[in-house]
Backbone as CSV, one residue per row, in Angstrom:
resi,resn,N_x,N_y,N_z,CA_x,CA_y,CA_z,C_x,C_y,C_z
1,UNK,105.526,124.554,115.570,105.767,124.304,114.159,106.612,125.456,113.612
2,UNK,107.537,125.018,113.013,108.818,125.855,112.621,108.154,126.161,110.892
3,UNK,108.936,126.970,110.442,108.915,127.582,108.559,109.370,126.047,107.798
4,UNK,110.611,125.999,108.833,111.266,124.537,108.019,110.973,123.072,108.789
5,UNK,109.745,123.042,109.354,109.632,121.519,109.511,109.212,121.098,108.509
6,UNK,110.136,119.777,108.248,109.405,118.907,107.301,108.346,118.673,107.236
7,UNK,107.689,118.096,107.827,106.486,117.291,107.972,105.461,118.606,107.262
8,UNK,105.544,119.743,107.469,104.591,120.829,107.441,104.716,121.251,105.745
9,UNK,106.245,120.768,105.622,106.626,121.516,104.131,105.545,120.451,103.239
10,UNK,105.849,118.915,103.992,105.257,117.558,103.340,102.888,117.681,103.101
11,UNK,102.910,118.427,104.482,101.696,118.556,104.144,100.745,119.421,103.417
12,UNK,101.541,120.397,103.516,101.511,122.055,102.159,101.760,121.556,101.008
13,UNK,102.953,120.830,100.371,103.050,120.064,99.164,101.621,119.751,98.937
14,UNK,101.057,118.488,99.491,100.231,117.660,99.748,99.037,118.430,99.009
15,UNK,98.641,119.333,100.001,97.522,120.239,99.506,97.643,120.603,98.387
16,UNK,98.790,121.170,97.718,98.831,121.958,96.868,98.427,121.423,95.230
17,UNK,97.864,119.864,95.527,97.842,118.832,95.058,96.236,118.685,94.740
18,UNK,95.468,118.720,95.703,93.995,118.835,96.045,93.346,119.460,95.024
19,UNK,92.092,118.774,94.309,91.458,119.175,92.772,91.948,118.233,91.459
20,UNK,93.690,117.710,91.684,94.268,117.282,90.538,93.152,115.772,90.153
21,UNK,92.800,115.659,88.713,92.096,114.113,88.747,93.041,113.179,88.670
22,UNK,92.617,112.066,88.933,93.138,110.759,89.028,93.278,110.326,87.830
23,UNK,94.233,109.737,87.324,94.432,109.632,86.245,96.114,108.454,86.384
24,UNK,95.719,107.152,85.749,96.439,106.566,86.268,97.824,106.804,85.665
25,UNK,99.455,106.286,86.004,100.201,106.801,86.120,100.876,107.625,85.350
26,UNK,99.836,109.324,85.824,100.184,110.287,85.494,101.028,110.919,86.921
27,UNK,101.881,111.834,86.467,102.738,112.771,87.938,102.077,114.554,87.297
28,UNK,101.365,114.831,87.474,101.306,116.392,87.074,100.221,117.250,87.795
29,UNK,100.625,117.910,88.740,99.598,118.814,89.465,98.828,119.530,88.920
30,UNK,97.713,119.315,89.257,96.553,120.352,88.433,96.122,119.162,87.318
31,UNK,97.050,118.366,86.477,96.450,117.500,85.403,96.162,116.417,85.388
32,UNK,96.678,115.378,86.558,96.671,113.910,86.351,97.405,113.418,87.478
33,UNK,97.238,112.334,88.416,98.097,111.477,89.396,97.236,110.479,89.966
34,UNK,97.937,109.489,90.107,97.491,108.609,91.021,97.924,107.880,92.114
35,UNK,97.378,107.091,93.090,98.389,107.907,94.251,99.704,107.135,94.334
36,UNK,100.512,106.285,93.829,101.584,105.805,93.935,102.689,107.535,93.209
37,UNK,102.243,108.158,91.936,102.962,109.038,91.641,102.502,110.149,92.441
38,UNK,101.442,110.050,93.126,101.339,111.539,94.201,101.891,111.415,95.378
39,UNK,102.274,110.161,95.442,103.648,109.943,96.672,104.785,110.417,96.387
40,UNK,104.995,110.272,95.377,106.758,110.530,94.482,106.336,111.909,94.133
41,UNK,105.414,112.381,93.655,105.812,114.022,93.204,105.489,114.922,94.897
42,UNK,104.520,114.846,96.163,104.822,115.288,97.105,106.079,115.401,97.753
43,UNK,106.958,113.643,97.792,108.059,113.638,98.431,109.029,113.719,97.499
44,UNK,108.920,114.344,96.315,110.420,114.602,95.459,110.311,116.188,95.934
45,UNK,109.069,116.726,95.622,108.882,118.221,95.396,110.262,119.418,95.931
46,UNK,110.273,120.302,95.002,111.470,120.935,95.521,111.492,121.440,97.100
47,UNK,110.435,122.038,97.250,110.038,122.138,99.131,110.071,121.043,100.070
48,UNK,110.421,119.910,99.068,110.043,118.635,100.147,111.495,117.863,100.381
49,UNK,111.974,117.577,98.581,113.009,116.764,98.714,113.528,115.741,99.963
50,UNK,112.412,114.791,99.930,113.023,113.328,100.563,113.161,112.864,99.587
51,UNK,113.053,112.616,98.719,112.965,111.644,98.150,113.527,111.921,96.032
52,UNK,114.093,111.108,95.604,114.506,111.220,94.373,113.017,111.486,93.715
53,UNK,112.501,112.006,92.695,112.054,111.978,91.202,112.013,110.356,90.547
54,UNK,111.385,109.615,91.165,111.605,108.488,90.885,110.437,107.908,89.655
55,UNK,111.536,107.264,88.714,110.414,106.381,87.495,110.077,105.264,88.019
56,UNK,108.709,105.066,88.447,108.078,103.783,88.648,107.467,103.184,87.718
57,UNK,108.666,103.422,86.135,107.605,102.168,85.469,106.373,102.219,84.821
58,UNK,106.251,101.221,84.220,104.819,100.507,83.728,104.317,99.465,85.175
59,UNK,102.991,99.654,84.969,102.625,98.981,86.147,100.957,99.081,85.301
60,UNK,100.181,98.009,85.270,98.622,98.138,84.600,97.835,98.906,86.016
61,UNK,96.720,98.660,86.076,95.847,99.501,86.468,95.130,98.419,87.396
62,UNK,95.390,97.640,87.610,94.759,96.194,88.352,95.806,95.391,88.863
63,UNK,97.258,95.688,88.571,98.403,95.003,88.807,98.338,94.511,90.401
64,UNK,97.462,94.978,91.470,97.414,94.360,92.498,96.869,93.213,92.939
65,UNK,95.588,93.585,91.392,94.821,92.274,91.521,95.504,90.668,91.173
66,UNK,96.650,90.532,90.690,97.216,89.787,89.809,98.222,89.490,90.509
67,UNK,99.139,90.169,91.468,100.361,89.720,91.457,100.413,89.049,92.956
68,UNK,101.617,88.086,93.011,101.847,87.669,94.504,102.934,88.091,95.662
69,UNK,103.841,89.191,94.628,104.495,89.978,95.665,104.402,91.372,95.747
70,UNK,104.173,91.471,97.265,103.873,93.251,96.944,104.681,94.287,96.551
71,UNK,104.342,94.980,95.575,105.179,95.257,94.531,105.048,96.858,95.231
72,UNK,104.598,97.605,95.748,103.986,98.242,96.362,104.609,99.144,97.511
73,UNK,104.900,98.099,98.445,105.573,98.041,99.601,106.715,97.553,99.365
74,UNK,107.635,97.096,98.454,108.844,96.518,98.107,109.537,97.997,97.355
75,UNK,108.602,98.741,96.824,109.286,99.969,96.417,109.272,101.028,97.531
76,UNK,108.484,100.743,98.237,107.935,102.318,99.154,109.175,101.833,100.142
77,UNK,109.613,100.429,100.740,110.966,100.582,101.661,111.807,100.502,101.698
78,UNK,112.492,101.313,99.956,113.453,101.920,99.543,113.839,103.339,100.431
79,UNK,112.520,103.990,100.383,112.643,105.193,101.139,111.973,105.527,102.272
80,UNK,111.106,104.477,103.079,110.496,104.082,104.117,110.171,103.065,104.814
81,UNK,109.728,103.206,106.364,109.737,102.195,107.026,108.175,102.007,107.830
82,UNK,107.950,100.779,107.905,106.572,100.535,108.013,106.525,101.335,109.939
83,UNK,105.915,101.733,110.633,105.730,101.817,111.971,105.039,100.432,112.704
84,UNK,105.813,100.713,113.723,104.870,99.559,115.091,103.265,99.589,115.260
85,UNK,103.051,98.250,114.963,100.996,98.197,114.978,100.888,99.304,116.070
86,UNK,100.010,99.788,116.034,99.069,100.519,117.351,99.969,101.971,117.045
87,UNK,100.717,102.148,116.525,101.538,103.461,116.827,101.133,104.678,115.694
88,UNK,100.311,105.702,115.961,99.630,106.489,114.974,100.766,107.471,113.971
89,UNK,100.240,107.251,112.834,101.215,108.333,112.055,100.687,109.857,112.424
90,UNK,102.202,110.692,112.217,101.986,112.168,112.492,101.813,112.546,110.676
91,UNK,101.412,113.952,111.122,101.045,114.564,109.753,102.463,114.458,108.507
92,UNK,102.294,114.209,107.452,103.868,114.143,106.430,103.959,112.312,106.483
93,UNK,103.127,111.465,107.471,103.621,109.526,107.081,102.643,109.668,106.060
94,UNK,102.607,108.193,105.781,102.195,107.645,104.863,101.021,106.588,104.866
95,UNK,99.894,106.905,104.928,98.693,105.789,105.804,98.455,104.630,104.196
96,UNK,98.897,103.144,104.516,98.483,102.521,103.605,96.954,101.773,103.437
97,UNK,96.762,101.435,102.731,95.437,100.735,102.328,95.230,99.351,101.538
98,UNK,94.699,98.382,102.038,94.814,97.129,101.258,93.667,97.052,100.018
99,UNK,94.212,97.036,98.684,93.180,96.676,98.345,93.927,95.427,97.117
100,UNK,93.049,94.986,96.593,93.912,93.088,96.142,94.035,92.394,96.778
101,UNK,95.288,91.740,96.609,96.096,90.988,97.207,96.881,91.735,98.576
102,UNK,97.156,93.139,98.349,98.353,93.534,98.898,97.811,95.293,99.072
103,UNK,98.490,96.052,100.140,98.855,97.277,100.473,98.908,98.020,99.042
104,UNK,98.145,98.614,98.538,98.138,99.042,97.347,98.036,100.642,96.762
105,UNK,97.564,101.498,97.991,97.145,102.877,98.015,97.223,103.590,98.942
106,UNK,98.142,104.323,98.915,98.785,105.618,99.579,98.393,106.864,99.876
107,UNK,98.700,106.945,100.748,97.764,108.570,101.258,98.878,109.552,102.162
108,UNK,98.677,110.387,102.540,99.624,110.933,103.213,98.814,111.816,104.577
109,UNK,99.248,111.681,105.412,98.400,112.126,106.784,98.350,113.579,107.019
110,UNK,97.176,114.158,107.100,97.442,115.286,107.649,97.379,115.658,108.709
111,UNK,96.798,114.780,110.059,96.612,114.752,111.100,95.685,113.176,111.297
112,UNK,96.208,112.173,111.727,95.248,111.259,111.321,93.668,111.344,112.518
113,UNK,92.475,111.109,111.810,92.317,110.336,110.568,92.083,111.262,109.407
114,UNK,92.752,112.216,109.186,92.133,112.767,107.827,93.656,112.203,107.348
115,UNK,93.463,112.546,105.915,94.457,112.158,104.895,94.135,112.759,103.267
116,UNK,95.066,112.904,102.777,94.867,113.370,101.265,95.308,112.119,100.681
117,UNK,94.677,112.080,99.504,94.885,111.024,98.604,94.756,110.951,97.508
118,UNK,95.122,110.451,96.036,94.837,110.191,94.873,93.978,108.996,94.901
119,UNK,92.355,109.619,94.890,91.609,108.454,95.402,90.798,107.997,94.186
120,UNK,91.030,106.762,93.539,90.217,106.246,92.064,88.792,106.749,92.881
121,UNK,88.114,106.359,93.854,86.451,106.332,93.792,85.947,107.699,93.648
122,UNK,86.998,108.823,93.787,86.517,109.825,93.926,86.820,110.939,92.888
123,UNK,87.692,110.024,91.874,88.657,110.435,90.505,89.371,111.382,90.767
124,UNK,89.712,112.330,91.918,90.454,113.087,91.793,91.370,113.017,93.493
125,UNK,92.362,113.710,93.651,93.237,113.583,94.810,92.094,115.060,95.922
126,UNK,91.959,114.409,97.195,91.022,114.889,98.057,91.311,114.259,99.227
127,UNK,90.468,115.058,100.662,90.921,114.719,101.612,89.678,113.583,102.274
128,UNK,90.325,113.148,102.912,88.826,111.843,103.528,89.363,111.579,105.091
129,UNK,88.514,111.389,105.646,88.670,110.672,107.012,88.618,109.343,106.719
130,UNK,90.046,108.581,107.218,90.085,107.109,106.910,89.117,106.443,107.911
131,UNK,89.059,106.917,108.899,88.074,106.086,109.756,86.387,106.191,109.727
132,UNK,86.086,107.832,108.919,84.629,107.616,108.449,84.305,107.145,107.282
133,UNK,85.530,106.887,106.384,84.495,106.601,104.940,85.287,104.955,105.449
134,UNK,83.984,104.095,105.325,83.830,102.803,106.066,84.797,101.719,104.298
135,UNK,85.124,102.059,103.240,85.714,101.450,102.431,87.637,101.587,102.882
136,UNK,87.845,102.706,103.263,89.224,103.317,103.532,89.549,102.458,105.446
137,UNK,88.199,102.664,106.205,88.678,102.234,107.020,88.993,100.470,107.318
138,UNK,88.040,100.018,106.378,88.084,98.230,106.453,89.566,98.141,106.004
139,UNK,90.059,98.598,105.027,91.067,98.074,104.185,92.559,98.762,104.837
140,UNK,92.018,99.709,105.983,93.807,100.452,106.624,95.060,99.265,106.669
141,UNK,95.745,99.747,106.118,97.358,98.408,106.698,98.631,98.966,107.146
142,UNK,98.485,100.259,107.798,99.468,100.772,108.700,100.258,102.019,108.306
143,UNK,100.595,102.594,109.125,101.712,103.593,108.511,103.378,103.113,108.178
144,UNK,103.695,104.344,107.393,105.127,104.179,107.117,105.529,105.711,107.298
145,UNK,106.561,105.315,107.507,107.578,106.577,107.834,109.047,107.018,106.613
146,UNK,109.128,108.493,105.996,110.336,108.533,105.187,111.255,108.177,106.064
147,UNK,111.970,107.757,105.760,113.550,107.840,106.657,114.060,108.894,107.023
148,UNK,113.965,109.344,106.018,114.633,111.020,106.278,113.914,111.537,107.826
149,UNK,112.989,111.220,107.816,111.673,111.801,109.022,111.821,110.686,109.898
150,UNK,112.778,109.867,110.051,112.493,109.166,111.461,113.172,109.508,112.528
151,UNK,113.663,110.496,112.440,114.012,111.414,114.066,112.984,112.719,114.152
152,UNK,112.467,112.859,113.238,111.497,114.153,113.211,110.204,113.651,114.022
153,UNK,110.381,113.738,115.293,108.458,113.359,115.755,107.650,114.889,116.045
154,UNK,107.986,115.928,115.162,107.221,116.980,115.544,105.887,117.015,115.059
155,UNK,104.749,117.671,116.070,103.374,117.089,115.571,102.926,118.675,115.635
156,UNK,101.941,118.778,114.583,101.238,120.022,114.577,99.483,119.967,114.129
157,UNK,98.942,121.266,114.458,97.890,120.564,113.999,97.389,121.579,113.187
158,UNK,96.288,121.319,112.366,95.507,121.732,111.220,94.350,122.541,111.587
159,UNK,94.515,123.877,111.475,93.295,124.815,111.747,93.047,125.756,110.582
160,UNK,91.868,124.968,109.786,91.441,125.077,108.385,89.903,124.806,108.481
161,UNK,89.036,125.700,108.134,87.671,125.525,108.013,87.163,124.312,107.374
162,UNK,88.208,124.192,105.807,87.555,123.345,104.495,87.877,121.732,105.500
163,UNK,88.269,121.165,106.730,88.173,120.092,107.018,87.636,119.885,108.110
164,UNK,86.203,120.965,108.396,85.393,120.307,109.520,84.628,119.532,109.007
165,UNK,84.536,118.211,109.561,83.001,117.728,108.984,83.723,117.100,107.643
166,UNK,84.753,116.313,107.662,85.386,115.909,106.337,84.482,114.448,106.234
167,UNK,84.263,114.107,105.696,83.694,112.725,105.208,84.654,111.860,104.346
């Protein structure tokens, strides 16, 4: 792991994120996010820059429950691409989650299965093992990859006390 790998800059962002409450579409570290804008403020971030500063709008708070196209995944592969079933995301993808109708909640990998997230059940952005908390793991619907990061397969790993024993 290099100073300037992406993926590492993507998962330091990430953290730096951890504590903020959930708060629906707010973008502000430390005050408010949820995770469609904690996708866009990780991957705009000046350390990160994949990705534009992007306005996503009005969107309600249930809009998944309601609609019939995924509105979701129609924005996210502007600047990403879904991966091959069976093929695990490295730390910096993007682990999705079904909930509605459709792929609705975003997380970002830090080594899977842990992940950070702007998680409503837990009101604030935190880390979870998608495969132990049994709500995150029923509902997984695959990774995605930035573009920018699809020649980047560098993998590193996470040696941090605060995620033994993550639940």
């Amino acid at each position: 792991m290099t100073p300037h790998d992406p993926r590492q800059a993507i998962v330091a962002e990430a953290m730096r994120w951890i504590g903020t409450p959930w708060h629906h579409r707010a973008r502000v570290r430390g005050s408010g996010v949820d995770c469609a804008h904690f996708l866009v403020g990780v991957f705009s971030a000046s350390s990160v820059a994949l990705v534009p500063a992007l306005d996503l709008g009005y969107y309600s708070s249930d809009w998944h429950l309601h609609q019939d196209r995924p509105r979701f995944l129609q924005r996210l592969a502007e600047y990403a691409e879904p991966l091959p079933a069976g093929e695990d995301g490295l730390p910096g993808d993007i682990a999705m989650f079904e909930y509605g109708r459709h792929a609705a909640h975003g997380s970002i990998v830090i080594g899977w299965p842990l992940i950070v997230h702007a998680y409503v059940k837990e009101r604030r952005v935190t880390v979870s093992d998608a495969v132990r908390d049994a709500d995150l793991a029923q509902r997984f619907a695959g990774f995605w990859r930035i573009k920018a990061l699809a020649s980047s397969g560098s993998r590193f790993t996470i040696h941090d006390s605060r995620f033994t024993g993550v639940e």
